[in-house]
N, C-alpha and C positions, 0 to 999 in steps of 0.2 A: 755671723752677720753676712749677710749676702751684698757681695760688691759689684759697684756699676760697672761694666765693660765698653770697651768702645774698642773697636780696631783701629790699629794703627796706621797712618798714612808713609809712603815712602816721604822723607829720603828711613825716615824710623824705622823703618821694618827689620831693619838688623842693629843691633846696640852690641855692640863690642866693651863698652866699659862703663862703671859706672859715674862717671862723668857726665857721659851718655846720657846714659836715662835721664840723668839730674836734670841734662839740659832737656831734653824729651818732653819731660814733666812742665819745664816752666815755658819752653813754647807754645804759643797758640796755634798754631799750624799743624801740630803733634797729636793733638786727641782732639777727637769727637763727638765732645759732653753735648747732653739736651738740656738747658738751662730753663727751669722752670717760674721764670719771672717773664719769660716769654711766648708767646702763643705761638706752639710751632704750624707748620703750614699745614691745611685740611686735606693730606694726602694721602688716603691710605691703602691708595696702592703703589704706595714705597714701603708700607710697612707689611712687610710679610704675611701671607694668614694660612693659618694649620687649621686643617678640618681634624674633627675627635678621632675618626678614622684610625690614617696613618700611626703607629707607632714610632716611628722616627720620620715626621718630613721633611722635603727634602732644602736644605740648606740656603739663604741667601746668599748671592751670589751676584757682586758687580757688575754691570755692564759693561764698566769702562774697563779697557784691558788693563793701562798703569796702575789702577784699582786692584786689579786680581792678585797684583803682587804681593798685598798683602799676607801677612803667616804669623804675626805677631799681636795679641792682644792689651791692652793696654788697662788695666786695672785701678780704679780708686775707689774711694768709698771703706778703706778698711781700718778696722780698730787699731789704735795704738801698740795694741801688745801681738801685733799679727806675728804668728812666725811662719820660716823659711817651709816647712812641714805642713802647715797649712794649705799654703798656698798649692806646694806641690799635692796635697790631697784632695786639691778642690780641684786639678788638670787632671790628674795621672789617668784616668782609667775612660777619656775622652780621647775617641779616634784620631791617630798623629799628631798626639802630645809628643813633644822634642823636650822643654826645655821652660823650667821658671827663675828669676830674676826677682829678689825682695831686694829695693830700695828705700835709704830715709833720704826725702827732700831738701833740708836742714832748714826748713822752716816749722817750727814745733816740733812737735811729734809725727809730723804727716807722712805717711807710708804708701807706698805705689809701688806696683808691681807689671812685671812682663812678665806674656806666657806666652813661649814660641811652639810652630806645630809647621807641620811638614807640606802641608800645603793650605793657598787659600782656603779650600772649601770645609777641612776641619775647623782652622779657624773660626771661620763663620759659623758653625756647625756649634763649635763650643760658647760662640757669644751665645748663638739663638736659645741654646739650650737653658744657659747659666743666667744669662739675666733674668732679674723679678720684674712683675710691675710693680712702678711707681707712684703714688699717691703726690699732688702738687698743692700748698698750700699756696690759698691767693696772695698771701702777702708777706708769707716768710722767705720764698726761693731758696728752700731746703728739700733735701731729699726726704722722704720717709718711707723706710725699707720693710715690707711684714715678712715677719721670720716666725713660723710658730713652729721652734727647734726642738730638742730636747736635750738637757743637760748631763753628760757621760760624769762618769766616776773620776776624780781625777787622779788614783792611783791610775786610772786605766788608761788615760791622757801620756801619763808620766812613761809608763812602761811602752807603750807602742809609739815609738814617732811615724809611724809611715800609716795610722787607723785613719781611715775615711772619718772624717769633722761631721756632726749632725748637717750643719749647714752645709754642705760642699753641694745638694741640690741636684746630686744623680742617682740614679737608681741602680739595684745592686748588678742587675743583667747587664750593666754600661760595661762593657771592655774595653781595652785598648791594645790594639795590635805590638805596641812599641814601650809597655810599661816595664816589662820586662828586662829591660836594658838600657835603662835611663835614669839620670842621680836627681839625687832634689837640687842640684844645687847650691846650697848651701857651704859656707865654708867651711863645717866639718867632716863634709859626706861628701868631696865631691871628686872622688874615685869610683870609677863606673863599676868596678868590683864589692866596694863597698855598698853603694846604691842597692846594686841588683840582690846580696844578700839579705838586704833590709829588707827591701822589695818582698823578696819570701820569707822572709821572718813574718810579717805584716800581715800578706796571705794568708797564712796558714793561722795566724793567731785570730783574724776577721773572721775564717771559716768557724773556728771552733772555739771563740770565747766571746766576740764581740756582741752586746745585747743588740737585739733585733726592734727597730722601729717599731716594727708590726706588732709586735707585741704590748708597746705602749698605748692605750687608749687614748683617743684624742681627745684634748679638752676644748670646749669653748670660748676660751682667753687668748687673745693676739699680741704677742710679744712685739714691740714697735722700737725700733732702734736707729740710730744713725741721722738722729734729729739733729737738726740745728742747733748751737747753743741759746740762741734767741727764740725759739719755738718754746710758744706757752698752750696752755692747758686749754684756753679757749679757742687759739686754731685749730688746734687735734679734733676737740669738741664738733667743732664748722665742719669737717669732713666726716667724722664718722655717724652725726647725727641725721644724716643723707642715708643712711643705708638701713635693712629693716633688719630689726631684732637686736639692735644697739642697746645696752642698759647702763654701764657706766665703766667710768675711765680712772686710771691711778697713774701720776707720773711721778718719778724719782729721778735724780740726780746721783751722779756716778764718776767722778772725779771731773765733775763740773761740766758731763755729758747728760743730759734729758735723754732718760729711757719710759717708756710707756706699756701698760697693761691694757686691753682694750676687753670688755666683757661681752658676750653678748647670750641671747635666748639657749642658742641651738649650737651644736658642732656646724652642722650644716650653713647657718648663718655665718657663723666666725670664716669658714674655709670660704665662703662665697664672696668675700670683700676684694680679694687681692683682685680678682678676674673681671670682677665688677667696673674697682677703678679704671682696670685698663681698657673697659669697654666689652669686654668678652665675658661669655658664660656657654656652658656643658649642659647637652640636654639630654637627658637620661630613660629610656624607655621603660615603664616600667607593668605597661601590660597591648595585648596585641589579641585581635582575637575579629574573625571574621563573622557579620551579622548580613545573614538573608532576607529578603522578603516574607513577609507570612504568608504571600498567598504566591499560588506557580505562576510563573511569567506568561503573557497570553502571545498566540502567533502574529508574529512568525520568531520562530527561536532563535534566529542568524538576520541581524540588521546588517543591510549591507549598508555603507556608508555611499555620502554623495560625490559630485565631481566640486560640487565646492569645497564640501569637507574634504577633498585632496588635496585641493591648494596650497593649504596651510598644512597640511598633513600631520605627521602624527607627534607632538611633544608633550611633557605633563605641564599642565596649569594650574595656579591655584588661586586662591583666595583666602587670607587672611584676616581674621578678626580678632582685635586686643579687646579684652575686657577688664575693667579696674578692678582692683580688690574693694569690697562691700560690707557691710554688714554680716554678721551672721544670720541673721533675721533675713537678710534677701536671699540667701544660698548662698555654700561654697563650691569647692571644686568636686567634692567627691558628689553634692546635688546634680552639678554641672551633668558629669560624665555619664549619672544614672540617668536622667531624663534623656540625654542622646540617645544612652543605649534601647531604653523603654520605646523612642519614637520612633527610631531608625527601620523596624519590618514596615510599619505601616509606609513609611515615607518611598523606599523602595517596592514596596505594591504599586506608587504612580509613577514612580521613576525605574523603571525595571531593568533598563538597560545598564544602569547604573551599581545592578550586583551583577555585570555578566560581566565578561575578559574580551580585551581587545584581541583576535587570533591573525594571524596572514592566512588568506585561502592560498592552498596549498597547491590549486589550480594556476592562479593568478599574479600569485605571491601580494595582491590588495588586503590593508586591512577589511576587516569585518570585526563584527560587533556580536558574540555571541551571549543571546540571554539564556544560563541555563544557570543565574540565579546559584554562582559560584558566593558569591557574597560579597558587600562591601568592605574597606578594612576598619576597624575603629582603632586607635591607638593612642594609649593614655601614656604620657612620658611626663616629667618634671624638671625644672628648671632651677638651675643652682645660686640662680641671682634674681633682685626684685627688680619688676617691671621700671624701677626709678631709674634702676643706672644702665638701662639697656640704652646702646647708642641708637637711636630710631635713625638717625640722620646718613648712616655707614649702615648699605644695605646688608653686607657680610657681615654686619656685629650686629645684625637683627634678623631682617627677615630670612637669610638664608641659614643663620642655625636656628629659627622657633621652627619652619619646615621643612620636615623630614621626609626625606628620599623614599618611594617607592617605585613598583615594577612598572616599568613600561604596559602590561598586559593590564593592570587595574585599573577599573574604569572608575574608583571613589574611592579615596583615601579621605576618612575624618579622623583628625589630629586635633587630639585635646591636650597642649602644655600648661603644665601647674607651675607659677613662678613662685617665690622664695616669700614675697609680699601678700599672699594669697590670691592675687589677679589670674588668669588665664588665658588663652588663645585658642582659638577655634581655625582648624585651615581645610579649607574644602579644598583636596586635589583631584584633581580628573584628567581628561587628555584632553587636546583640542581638535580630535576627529570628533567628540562626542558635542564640545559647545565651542563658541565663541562667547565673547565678552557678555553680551545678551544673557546668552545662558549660562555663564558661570554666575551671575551674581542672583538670576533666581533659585539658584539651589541652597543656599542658606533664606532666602526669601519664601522661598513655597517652605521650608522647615520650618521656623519660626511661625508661618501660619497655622501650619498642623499642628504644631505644641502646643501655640495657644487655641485654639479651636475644635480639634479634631478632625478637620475639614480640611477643602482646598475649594475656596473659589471659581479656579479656573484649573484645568486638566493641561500638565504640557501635552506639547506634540511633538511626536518623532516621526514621524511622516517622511522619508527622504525622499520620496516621490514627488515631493515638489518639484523638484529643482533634476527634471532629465534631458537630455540631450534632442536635436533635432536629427531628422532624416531628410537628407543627409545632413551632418554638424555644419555650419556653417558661422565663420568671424574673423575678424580681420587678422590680415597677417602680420600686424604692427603688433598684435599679439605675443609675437615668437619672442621678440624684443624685451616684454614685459618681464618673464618668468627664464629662470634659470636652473639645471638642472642642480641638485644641491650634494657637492661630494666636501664633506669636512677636509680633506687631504688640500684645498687648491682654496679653501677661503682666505681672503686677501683683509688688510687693515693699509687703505689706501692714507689715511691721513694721517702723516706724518710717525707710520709704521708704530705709533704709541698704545700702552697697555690702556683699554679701560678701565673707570670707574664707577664704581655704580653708588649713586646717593640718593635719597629720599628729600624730598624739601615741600615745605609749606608753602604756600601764597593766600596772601591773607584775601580775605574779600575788596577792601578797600582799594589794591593794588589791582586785584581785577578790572575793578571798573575804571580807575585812573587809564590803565591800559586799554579801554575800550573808548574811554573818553577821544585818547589821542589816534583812535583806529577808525573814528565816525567822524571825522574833522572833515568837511567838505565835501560829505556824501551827502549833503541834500537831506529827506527825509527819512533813509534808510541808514540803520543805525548796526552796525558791526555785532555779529555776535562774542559773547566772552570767548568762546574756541577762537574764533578766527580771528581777535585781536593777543590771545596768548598768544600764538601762531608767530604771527608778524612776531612778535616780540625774541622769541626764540631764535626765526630768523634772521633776523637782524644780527643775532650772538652769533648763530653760527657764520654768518657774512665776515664776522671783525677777528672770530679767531684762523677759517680761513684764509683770508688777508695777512694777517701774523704771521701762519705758516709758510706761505707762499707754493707758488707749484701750481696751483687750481684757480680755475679766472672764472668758474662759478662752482655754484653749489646749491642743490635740491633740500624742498620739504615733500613729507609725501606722511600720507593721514591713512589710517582704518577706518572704513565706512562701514555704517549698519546699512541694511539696501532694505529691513522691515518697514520704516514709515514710505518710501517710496515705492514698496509694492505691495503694501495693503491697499493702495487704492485702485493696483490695476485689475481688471476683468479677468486677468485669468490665474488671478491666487482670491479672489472674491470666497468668500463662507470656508477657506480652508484653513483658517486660525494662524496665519504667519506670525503674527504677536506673539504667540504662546510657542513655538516655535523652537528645540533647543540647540538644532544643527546650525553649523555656519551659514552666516548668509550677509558674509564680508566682503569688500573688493577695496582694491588701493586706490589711491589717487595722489598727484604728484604732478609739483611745478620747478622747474627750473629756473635758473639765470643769473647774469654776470653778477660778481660778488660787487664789487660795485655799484652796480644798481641797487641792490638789496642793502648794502651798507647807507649807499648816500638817499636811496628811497623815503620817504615819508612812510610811518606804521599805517594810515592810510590806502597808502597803494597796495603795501605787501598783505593786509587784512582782507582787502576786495580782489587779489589775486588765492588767497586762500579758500576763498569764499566759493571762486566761481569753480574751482577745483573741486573740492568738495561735493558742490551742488551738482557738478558734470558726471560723478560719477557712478551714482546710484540709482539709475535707473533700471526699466527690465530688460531692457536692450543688451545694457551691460551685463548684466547678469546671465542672460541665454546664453551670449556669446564665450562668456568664462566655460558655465559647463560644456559647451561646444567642442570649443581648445583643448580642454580637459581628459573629453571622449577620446580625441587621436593619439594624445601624449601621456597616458596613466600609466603604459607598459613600458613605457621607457628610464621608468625609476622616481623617486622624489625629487621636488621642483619645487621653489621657491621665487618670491619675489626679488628680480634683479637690484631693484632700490635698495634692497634690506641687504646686499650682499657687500656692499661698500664697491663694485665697480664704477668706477665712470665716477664723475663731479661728489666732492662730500654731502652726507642728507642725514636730515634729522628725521624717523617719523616717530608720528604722536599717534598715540590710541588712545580716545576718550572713552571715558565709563562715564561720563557726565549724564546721559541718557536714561540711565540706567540703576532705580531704585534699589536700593540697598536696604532691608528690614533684617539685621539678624539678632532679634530679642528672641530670644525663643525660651525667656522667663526669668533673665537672671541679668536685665537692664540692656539699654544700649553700648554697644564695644564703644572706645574711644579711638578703634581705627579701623578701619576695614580697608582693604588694597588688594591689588591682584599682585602678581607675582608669578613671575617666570625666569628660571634658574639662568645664570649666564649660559649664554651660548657661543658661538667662533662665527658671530654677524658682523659686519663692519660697517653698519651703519650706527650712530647716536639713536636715542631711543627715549619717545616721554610718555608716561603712562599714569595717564590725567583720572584723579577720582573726584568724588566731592568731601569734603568732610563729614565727619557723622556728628557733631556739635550744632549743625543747625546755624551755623553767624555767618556760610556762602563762602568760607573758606578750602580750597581746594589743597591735596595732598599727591606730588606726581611722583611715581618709581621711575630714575634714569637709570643711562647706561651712556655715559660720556665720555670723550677725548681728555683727558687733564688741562688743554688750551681751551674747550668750550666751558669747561666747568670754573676754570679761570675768569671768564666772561662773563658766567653768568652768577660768581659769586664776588667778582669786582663792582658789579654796578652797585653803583654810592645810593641807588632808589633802594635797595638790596629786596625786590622781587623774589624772588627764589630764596628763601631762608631756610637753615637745615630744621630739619622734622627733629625732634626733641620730644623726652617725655615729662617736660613741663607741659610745653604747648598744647600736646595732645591729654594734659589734666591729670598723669599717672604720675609723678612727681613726688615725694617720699614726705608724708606731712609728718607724721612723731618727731617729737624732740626729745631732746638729753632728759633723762628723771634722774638725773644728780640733785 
């Protein structure tokens, strides 16, 4: 059985008697239970996150110093019949194991346990490791533990006391620096001579008698234990009938404990539940393979990029598409991936640049763009859990493990993940020397044309001769002020020095307009656009959690500008297709002022200061002058937007996709999500990144990057605007029920 851990707070950290513990145990100050009859708070970054990566990562770790003192863990959740042996098999071979402690509470049978270790950070090391996830029933407030264990011999139980427990949860490479020289404990064994003998007795009989897990094939049955005595067959039923490939349930009784059998389709479905619950899943690659153009790329072979495209210079971007699981009659995944791969030469025939490799001239040390038609990447991977219980709402328990990491040099990564439900995801990555916003979301759009067509409409442009410098450059010097040179080693986290968060949230349509409603109140005949009254709305949030924090007597919004519909009209981008257009053709824009003002403001005021910001700053004027700045300052390294850097007053900015048609059917229905996506970075500004929904009912879907005090703010208000993104909401939701 696998038990719940919580580390111990001082004054407990050291228990000299058992007395001690006794009282330990029945103080509330002494452990650290998550009580599941309560909604704990939407914080998840207090809750650790391991990428698949690392083999061991690295340990949580207190902030608070009195905290650190912790070294002792505090153990409950265990069967009746736990022994002293046990326990020490489930520590021993955990880095700066010291020392375990089996206590009875004298209420029942109730058993609790200490397990000391040499410093905080094993400690910690040993909860992260050893805890399960948790499943929470709504209405029983019982634990339910999955354990899919396997049952030793018990002559073989009886002969070794010191054999690793199927359940102890570590793996055989786990060492321990200090096992060697350490007793279990126990009142028969607790001569550290006798210990350490056992100790190799154990050893040596694990090496060369003990059966081997691996050897046991795994079944697709979920052993479920540690239920409540009150948990019945139709709760268990309520949760596992959420998940896909469920078939049916058997519970028993066991000296008046409810034990559980859970069945399901697949091995693969069974093992896919625990990780599910806890919001997490493993995404597995399972083919990679680079696809060219069919036809040679035309001159010139080396795009060099623009002075806009420096601006933002070089990071990967992407875009995401959820699709639901369907019919078989409509296609599945393995359909999916053959019509990508079928379409993908022709598609890089129009987009050429797009099979070449970002290089640095080696003159210049500038990126460039060479097309020689190295190839795009395609890469099919699989996903261990159904699209129902992916947390959409926790950007880290969604979009950032369905998108998978590539090289800075690729200029198109297509990423096709297979979920457990049969749904899929489709993630266009690229860089943003190659597009901005604009042209990330026609490259699943011109694709989905050409699937179903054969054709394209309209021919992009890569043209970076738009956008060149004058002789002599010429723009204002208020300029210098604007952009900042960009060194990872000196970025700052001005407000209130706090980790971000990054969540996903709905806004329904309704709420929209409510919000526009109160942002066109006394404007006469002009009527607030939806941007510029979310806008106001935001800032307002961040006005009150400013204010909270204190320290700052204002604070900035500041917005991504397309500059296409304000210079397709001027004379001198006239017949040269800026529309179609794939390179950047961005600038900022940004307002200040006292937090107060903004707080005690009207949405009103703050809408029609949004407004004229916006409107100010996409003209051609502005834009000459960017590549102007750009000309004198390229050689002097990467440069960035000083708003985005978190210096000077806190700022939210927002980058709207509103603009910007999203089509990516390219035969196998419309996704149920589509979103851009950009990996965390070390920015210190808040961040919202506005799509529109793909259902059609005006509802908008934005990716943040928030303070935990803005995210407080904006998930306090009692209108509750900002709702987490869900895979209800977005209609991927697990519909099968129990066939008991």
């Amino acid at each position: 059985m696998k038990p719940s851990l919580a580390p111990l707070p001082p004054p407990y950290s050291s228990l000299s008697s058992p007395a001690a513990a006794a009282a330990a145990a029945a103080a509330p100050s002494a452990v650290a239970v998550e009580s599941p009859s309560f909604t704990q708070p939407y914080y998840p970054h207090l809750r650790p996150h391991h990428a698949a990566a690392p083999a061991q990562p690295p340990p949580m770790v207190h902030a608070d110093p009195e905290m650190q003192r912790i070294s002792t863990l505090f153990v409950a959740g265990l069967p009746d019949d736990v022994k002293p042996r046990e326990i020490h098999n489930l520590f021993r071979r955990r880095r700066g194991f010291d020392s375990c402690q089996l206590e009875y509470t004298g209420r029942g049978n109730q058993v609790i346990a200490f397990a000391t270790f040499f410093t905080h950070h094993a400690a910690m090391a040993a909860m992260d490791a050893l805890n399960f996830p948790m499943l929470k029933l709504s209405g029983g407030g019982a634990y339910i533990v999955i354990d899919k264990r396997v049952k030793a011999k018990k002559d073989d139980q009886d002969e070794s006391s010191n054999d690793g427990d199927v359940g102890s949860g570590e793996s055989s490479d786990t060492e321990n620096d200090n096992s060697s020289n350490k007793g279990a404990l126990s009142p028969e064994k607790s001569s550290t001579d006798r210990a350490k003998q056992d100790h190799e007795r154990a050893t040596a009989k694990e090496k060369s008698e003990k059966p081997s897990t691996a050897d046991i094939p795994p079944c697709s049955t979920l052993f479920i234990a540690n239920l409540g005595t009150t948990c019945t067959k139709e709760e268990l039923e309520e949760v596992l009938t959420k998940h896909s490939g469920y078939y049916m349930l058997k519970m028993r009784r066991r000296g008046g404990m409810p034990v559980a059998f859970a069945d399901f389709e697949s091995v693969n479905l069974s093992c896919s539940l625990p990780m599910a619950e806890k919001g997490e899943f493993a995404v597995r690659i399972i083919d990679k393979t680079l696809i060219r153009a069919s036809d040679p790329p035309p001159s010139p072979r080396v795009l060099p990029v623009s002075n806009i495209d420096l601006i933002l210079h070089s990071f990967p971007i992407s875009l995401i598409a959820v699709y639901p699981a369907r019919s078989p009659a409509a296609g599945d995944f393995s359909a999916a991936a053959a019509a990508v791969r079928s379409a993908l030469p022709s598609f890089l025939n129009h987009l050429f640049p797009f099979a070449g490799r970002i290089v640095a001239n080696p003159a210049t040390s500038l990126p460039e763009i060479h097309c020689n038609n190295a190839g795009a990447e395609l890469v099919l991977a699989e996903a261990d859990a159904p699209l129902s219980a992916v947390d959409f709402g926790d950007v880290h328990r969604s979009l950032y493990r369905i998108q998978i990491p590539f090289g800075n040099d690729v200029a198109l990564s297509l990423q096709l993940v297979r979920f457990a439900c049969g749904g899929f995801s489709v993630s266009w990555g690229t860089n943003h020397l190659l597009v901005d916003g604009h042209g990330l979301t026609m490259l699943p759009t011109l694709f989905s044309e050409l699937a179903h067509t054969g054709a394209l409409s309209r021919s992009p442009n890569h043209d970076r001769s738009l956008f060149g410098p004058r002789s002599p450059p010429r723009y204002d010097p208020a300029l210098d002020q604007e952009f900042t040179l960009y060194d990872p080693a000196r970025l700052v986290n001005v407000l209130m020095c706090d980790t971000f968060v990054r969540r996903n949230y709905r806004v329904d349509a309704a709420d929209v307009e409510r919000l526009r409603a109160a942002a066109s109140e006394g404007q006469g005949r002009r009527r607030a656009t939806r941007l510029e009254a979310v806008s106001a709305y935001i800032w307002k949030a961040l006005a009150a959690a400013t204010a909270a924090a204190g320290g700052d007597e204002r604070c900035r919004m500041a917005w991504l500008v397309d500059g296409r519909p304000r210079l397709a009209g001027c004379r001198k981008y006239a017949g040269r297709r800026i529309g179609e257009y794939l390179g950047n053709v961005i600038t900022y824009a940004w307002r200040e002022a006292r937090v107060e003002e903004v707080a005690g403001g009207s949405m009103a005021w703050a809408a029609a200061e949004a407004g004229a910001a916006i409107a100010g700053a996409a003209g051609e004027e502005r834009f000459q002058q960017l590549v102007d700045w750009m000309e004198g300052h390229k050689g002097a390294g990467k440069w960035t937007e000083t708003v985005g850097l978190g210096l000077g007053s806190p700022a939210a900015v927002v980058s709207s996709f509103l603009p910007f048609r999203i089509d990516a059917d390219f035969g196998f229905g419309p996704p149920a999500l589509a979103m851009p996506w950009l990996r965390p970075g070390r920015l210190g500004s808040a961040a919202f990144t506005i799509s529109r929904g793909t259902g059609g009912d005006g509802s908008w879907v934005i990716n943040t990057r928030l303070w935990p005090s803005l995210a407080a703010v904006l998930e306090g208000d009692p209108a509750a605007v900002f709702k987490p993104l869900t895979a209800d909401s977005l209609g991927l939701a697990a519909r099968q029920a129990s066939r008991l």
